[in-house]
NURO-36440 format. One record per atom (N, C-alpha, C): residue number from 0; atom name; y, z, x. Coordinates in pm, whole numbers, plus 50000, padded with zeros to 5 digits. Layout:
<atoms>
<atom seq="NUM" atom="CA" c2="Y" c3="Z" c1="X"/>
...
</atoms>
This chain:
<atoms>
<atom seq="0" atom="N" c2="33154" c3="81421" c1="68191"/>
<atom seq="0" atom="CA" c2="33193" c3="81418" c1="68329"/>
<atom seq="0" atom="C" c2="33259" c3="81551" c1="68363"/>
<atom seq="1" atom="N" c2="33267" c3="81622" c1="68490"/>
<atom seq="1" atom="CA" c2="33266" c3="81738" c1="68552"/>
<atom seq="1" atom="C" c2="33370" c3="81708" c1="68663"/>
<atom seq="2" atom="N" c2="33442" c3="81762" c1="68709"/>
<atom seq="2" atom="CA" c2="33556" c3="81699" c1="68816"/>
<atom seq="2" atom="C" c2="33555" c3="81865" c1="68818"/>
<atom seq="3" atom="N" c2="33541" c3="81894" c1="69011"/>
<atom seq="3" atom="CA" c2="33575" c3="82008" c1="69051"/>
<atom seq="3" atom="C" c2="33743" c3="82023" c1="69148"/>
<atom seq="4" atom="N" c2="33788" c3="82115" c1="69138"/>
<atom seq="4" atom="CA" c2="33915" c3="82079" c1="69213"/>
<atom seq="4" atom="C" c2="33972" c3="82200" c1="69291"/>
<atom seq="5" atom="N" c2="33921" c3="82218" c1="69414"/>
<atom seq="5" atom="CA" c2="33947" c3="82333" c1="69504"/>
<atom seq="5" atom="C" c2="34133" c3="82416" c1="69486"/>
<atom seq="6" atom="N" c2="34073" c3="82521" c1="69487"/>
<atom seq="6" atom="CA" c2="34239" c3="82573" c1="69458"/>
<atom seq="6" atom="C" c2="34231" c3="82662" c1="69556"/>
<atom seq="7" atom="N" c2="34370" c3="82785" c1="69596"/>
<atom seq="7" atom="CA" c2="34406" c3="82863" c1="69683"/>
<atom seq="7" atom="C" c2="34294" c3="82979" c1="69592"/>
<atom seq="8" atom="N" c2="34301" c3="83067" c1="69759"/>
<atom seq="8" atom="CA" c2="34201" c3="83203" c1="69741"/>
<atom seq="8" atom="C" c2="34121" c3="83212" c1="69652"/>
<atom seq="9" atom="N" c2="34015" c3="83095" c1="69685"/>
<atom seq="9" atom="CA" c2="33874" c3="83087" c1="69666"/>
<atom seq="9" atom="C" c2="33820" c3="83072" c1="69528"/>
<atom seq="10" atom="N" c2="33947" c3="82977" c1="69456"/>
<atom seq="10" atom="CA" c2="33908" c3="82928" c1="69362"/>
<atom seq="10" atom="C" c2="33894" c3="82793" c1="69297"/>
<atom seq="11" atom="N" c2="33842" c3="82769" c1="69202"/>
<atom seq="11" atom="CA" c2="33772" c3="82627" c1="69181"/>
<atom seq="11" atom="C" c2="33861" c3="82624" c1="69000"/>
<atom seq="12" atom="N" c2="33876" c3="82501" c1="69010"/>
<atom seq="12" atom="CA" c2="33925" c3="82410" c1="68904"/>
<atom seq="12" atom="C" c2="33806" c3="82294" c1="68828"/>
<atom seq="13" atom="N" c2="33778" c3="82374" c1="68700"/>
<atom seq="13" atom="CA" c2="33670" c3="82297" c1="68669"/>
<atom seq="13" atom="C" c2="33679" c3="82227" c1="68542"/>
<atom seq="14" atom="N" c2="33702" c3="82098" c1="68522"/>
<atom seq="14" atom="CA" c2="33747" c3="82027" c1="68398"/>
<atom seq="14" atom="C" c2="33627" c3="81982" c1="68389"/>
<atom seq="15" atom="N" c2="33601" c3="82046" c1="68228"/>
<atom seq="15" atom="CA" c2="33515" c3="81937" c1="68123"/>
<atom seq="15" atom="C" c2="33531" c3="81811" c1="68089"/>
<atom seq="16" atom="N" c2="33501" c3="81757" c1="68080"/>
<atom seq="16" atom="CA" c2="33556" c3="81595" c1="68013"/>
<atom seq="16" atom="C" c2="33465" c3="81519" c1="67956"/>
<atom seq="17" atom="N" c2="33492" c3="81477" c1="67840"/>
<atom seq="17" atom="CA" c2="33399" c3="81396" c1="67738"/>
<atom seq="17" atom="C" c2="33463" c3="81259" c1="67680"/>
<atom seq="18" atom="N" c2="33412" c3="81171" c1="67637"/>
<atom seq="18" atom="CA" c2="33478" c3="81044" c1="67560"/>
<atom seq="18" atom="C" c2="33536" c3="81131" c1="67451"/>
<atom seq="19" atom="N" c2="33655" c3="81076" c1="67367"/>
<atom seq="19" atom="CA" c2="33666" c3="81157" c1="67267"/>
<atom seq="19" atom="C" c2="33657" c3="81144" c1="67117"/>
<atom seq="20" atom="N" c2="33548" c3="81046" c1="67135"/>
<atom seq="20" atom="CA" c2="33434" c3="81061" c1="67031"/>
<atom seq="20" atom="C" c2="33318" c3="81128" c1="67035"/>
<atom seq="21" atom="N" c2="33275" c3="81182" c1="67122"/>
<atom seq="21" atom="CA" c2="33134" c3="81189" c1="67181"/>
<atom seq="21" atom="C" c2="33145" c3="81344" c1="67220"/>
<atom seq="22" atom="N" c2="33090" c3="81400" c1="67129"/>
<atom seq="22" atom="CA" c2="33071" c3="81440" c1="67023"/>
<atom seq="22" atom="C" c2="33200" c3="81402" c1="66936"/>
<atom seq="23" atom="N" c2="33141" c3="81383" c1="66779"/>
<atom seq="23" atom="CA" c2="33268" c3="81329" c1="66730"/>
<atom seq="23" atom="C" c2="33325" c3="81512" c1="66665"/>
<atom seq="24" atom="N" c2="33445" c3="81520" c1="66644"/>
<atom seq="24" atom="CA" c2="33513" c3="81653" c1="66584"/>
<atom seq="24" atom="C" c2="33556" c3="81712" c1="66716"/>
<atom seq="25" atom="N" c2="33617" c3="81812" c1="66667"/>
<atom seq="25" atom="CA" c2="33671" c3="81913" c1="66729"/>
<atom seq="25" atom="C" c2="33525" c3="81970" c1="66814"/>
<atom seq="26" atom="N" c2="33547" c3="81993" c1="66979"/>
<atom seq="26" atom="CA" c2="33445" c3="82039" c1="67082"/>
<atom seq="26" atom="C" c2="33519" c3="82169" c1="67109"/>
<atom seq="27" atom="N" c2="33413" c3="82261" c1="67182"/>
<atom seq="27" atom="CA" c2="33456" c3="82339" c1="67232"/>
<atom seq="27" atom="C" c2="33368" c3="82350" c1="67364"/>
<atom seq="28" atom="N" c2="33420" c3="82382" c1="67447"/>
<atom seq="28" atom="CA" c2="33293" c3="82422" c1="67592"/>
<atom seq="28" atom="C" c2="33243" c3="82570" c1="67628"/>
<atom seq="29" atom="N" c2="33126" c3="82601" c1="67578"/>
<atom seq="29" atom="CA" c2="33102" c3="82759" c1="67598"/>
<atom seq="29" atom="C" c2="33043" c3="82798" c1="67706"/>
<atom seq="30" atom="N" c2="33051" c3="82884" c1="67744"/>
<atom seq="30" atom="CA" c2="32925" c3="82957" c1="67836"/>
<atom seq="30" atom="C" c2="32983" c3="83073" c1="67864"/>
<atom seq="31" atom="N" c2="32939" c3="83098" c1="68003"/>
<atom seq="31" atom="CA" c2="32910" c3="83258" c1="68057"/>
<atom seq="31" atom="C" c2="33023" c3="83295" c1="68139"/>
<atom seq="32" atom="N" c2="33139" c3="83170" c1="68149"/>
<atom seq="32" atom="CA" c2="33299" c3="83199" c1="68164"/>
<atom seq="32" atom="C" c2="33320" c3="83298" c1="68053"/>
<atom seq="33" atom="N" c2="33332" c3="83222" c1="67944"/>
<atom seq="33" atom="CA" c2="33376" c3="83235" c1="67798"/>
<atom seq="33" atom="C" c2="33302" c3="83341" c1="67756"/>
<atom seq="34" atom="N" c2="33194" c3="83437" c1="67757"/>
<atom seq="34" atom="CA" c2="33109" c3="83494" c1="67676"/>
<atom seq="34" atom="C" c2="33057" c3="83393" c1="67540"/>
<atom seq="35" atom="N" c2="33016" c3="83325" c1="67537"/>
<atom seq="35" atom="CA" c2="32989" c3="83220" c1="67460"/>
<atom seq="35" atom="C" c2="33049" c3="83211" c1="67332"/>
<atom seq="36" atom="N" c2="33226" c3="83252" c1="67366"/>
<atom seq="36" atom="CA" c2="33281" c3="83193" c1="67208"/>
<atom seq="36" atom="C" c2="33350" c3="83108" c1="67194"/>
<atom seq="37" atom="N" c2="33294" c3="83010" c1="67082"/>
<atom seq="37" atom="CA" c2="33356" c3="82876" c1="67063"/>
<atom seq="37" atom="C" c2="33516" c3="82900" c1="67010"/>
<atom seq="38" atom="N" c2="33600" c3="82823" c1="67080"/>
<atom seq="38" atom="CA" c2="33698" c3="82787" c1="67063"/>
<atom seq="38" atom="C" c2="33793" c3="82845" c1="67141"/>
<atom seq="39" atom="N" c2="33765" c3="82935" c1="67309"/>
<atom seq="39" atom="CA" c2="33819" c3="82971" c1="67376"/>
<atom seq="39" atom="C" c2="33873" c3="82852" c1="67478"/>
<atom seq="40" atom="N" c2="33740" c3="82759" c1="67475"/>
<atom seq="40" atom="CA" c2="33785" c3="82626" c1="67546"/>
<atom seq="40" atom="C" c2="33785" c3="82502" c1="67452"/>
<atom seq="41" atom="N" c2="33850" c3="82477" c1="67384"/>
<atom seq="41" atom="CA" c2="33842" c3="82355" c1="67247"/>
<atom seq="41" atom="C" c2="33932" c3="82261" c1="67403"/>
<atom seq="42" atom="N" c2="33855" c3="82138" c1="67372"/>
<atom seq="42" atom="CA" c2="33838" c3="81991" c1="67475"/>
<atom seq="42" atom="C" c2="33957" c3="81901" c1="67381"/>
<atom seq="43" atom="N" c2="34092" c3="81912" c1="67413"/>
<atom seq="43" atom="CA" c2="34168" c3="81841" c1="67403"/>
<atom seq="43" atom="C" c2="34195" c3="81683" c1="67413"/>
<atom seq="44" atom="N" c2="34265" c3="81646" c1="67360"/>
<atom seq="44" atom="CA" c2="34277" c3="81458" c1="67364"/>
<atom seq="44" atom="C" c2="34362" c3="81457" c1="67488"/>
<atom seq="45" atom="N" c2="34343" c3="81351" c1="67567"/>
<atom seq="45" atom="CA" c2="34413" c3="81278" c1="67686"/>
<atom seq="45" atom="C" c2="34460" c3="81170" c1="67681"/>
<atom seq="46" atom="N" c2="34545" c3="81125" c1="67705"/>
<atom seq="46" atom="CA" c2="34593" c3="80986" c1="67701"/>
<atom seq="46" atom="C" c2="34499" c3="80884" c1="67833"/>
<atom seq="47" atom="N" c2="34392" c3="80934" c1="67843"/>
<atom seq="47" atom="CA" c2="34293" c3="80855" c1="67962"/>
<atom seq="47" atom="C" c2="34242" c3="80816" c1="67818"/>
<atom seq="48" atom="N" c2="34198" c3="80883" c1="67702"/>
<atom seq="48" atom="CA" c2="34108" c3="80783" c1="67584"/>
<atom seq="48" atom="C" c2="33994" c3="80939" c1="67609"/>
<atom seq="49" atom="N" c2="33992" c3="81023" c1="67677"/>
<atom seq="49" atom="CA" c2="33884" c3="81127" c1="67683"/>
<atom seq="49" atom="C" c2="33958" c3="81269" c1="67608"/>
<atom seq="50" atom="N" c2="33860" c3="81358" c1="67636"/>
<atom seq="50" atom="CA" c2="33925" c3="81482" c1="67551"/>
<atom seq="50" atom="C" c2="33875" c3="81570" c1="67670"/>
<atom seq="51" atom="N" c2="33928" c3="81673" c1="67718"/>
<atom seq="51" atom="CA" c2="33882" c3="81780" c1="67804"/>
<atom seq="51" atom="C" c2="33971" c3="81907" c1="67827"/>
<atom seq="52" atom="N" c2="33864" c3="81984" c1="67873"/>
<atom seq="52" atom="CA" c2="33964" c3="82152" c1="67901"/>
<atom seq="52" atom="C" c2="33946" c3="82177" c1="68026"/>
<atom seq="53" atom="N" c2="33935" c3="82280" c1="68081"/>
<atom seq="53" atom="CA" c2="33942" c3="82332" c1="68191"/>
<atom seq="53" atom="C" c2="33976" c3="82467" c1="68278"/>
<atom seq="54" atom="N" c2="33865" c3="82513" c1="68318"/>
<atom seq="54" atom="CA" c2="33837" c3="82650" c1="68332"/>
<atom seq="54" atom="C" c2="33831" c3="82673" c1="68516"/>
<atom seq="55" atom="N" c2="33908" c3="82810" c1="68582"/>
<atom seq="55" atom="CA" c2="33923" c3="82836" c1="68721"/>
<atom seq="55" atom="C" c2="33837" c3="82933" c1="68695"/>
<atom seq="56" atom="N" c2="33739" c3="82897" c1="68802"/>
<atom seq="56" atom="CA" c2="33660" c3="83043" c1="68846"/>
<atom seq="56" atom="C" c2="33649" c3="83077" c1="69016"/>
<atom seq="57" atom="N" c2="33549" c3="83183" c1="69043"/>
<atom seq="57" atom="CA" c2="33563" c3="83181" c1="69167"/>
<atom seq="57" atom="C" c2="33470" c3="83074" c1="69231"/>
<atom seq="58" atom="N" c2="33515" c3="83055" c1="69384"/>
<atom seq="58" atom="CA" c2="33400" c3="82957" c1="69474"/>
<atom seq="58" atom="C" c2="33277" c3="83002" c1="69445"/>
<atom seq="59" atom="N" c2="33152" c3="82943" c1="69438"/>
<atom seq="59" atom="CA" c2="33025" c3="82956" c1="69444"/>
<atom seq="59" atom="C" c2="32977" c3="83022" c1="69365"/>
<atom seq="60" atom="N" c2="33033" c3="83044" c1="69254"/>
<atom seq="60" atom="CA" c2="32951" c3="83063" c1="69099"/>
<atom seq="60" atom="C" c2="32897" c3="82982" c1="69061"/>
<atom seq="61" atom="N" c2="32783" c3="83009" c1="68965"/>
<atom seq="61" atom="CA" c2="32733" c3="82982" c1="68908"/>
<atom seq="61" atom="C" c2="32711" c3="82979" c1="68740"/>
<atom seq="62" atom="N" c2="32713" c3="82852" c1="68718"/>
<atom seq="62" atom="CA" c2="32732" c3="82905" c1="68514"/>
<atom seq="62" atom="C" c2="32636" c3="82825" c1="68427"/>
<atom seq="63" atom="N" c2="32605" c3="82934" c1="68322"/>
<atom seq="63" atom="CA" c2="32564" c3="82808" c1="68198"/>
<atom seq="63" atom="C" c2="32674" c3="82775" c1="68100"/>
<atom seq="64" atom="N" c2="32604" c3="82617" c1="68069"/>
<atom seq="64" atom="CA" c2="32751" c3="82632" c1="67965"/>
<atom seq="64" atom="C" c2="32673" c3="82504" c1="67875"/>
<atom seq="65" atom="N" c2="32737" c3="82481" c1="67724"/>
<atom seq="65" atom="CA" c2="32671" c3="82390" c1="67677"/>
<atom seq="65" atom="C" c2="32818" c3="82398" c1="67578"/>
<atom seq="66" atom="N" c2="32835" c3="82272" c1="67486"/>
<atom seq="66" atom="CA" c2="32946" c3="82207" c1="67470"/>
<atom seq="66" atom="C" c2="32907" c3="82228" c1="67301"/>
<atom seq="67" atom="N" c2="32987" c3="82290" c1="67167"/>
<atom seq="67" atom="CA" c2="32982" c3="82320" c1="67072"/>
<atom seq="67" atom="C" c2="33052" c3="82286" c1="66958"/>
<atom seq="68" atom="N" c2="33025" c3="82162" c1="66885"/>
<atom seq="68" atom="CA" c2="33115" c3="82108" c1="66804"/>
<atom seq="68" atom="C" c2="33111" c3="82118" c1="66650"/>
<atom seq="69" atom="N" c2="33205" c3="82066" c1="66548"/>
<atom seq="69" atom="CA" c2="33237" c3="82054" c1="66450"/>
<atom seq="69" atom="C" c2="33063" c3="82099" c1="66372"/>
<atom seq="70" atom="N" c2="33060" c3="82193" c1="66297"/>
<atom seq="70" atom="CA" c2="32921" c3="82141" c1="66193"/>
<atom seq="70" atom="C" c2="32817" c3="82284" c1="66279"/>
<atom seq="71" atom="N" c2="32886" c3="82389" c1="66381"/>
<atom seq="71" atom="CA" c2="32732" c3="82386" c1="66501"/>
<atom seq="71" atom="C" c2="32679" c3="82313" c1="66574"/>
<atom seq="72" atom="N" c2="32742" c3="82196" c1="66593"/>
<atom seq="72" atom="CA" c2="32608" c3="82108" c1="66651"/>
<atom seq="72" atom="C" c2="32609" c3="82170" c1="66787"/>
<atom seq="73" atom="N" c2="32597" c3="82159" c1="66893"/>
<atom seq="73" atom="CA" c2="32527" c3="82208" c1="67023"/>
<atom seq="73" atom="C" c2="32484" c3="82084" c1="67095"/>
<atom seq="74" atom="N" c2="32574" c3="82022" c1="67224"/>
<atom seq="74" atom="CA" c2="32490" c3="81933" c1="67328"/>
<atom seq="74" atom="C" c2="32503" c3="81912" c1="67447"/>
<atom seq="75" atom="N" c2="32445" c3="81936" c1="67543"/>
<atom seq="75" atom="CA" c2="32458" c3="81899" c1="67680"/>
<atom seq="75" atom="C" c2="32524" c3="81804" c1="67745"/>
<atom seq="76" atom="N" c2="32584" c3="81809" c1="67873"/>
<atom seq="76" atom="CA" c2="32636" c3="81722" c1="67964"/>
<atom seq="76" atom="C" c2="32552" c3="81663" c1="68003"/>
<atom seq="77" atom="N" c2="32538" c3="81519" c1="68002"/>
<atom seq="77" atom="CA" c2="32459" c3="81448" c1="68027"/>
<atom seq="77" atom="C" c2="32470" c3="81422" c1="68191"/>
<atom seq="78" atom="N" c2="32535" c3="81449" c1="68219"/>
<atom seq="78" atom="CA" c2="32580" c3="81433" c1="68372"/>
<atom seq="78" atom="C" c2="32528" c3="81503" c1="68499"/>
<atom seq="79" atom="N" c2="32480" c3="81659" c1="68424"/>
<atom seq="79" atom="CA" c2="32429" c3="81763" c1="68438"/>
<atom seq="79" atom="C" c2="32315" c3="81776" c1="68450"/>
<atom seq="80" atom="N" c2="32202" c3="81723" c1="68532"/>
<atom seq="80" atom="CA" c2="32030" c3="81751" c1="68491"/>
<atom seq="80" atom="C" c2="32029" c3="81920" c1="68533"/>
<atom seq="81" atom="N" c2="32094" c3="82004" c1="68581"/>
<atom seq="81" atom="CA" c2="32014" c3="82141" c1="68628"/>
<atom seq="81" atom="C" c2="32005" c3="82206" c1="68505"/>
<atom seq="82" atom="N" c2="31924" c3="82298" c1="68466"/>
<atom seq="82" atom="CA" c2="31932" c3="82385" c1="68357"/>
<atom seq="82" atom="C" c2="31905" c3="82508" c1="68394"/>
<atom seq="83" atom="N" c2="31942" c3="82668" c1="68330"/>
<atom seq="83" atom="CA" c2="31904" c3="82753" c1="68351"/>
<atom seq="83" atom="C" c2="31795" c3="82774" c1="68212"/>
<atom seq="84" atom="N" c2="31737" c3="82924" c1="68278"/>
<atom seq="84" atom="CA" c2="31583" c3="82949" c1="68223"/>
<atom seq="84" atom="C" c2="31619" c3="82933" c1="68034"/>
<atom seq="85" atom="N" c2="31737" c3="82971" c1="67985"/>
<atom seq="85" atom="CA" c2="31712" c3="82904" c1="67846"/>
<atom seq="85" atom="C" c2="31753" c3="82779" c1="67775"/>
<atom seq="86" atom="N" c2="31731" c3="82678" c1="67911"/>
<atom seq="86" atom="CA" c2="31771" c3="82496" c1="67873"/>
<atom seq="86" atom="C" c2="31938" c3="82482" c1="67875"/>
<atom seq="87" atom="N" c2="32025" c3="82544" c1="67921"/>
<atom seq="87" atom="CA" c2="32181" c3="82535" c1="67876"/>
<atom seq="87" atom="C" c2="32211" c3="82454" c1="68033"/>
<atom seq="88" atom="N" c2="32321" c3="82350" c1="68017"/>
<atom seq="88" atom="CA" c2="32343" c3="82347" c1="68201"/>
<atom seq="88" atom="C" c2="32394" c3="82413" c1="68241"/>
<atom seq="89" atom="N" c2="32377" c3="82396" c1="68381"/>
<atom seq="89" atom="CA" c2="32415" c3="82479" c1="68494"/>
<atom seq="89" atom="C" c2="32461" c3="82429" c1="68593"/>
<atom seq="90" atom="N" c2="32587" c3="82498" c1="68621"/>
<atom seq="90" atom="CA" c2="32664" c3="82454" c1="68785"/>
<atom seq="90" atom="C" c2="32736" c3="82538" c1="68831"/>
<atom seq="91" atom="N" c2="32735" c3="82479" c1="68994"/>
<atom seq="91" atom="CA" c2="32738" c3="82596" c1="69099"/>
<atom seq="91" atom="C" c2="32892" c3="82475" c1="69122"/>
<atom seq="92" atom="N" c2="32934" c3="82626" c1="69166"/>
<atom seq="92" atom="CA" c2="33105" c3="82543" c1="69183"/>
<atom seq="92" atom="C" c2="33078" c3="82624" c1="69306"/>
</atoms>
């Protein structure tokens, strides 16, 4: 799940959020915020029972990003159908 959250001078509040099993281990959320290195956004435990991080960018960007856990594994937001041209999702804040 994706929750956007409008902030002052034209910026956006963008929380990741996953069950926090799902992926099981330690997550991280990468993309083209991050230059794609894992563990700049590692998806924290919540007392909701979920794990998530959360990244400000500007209004009306655009990003790929794909979610990177324990082992390499690599998996998409299911929440997410857009993809950019090399399968990663994509959203326009």
């Amino acid at each position: 799940m994706i929750t956007l959250k409008r902030l002052p001078f034209g910026k956006v509040r963008v929380t990741f959020s996953l069950e926090k099993d799902q992926p099981p281990g330690t997550t991280s959320v990468v993309g083209c915020f991050n230059d794609w290195r894992p563990g700049s956004h590692v998806l924290r435990r919540r007392s909701n029972g979920r794990k998530s991080a959360s990244v400000t960018l500007p209004e009306g960007s655009v990003v790929s990003f794909r979610y990177l856990s324990e082992g390499g594994r690599w998996t998409d937001d299911p929440a997410v159908p857009d993809r950019d041209h090399d399968g990663n999702n994509r959203l326009s804040v």
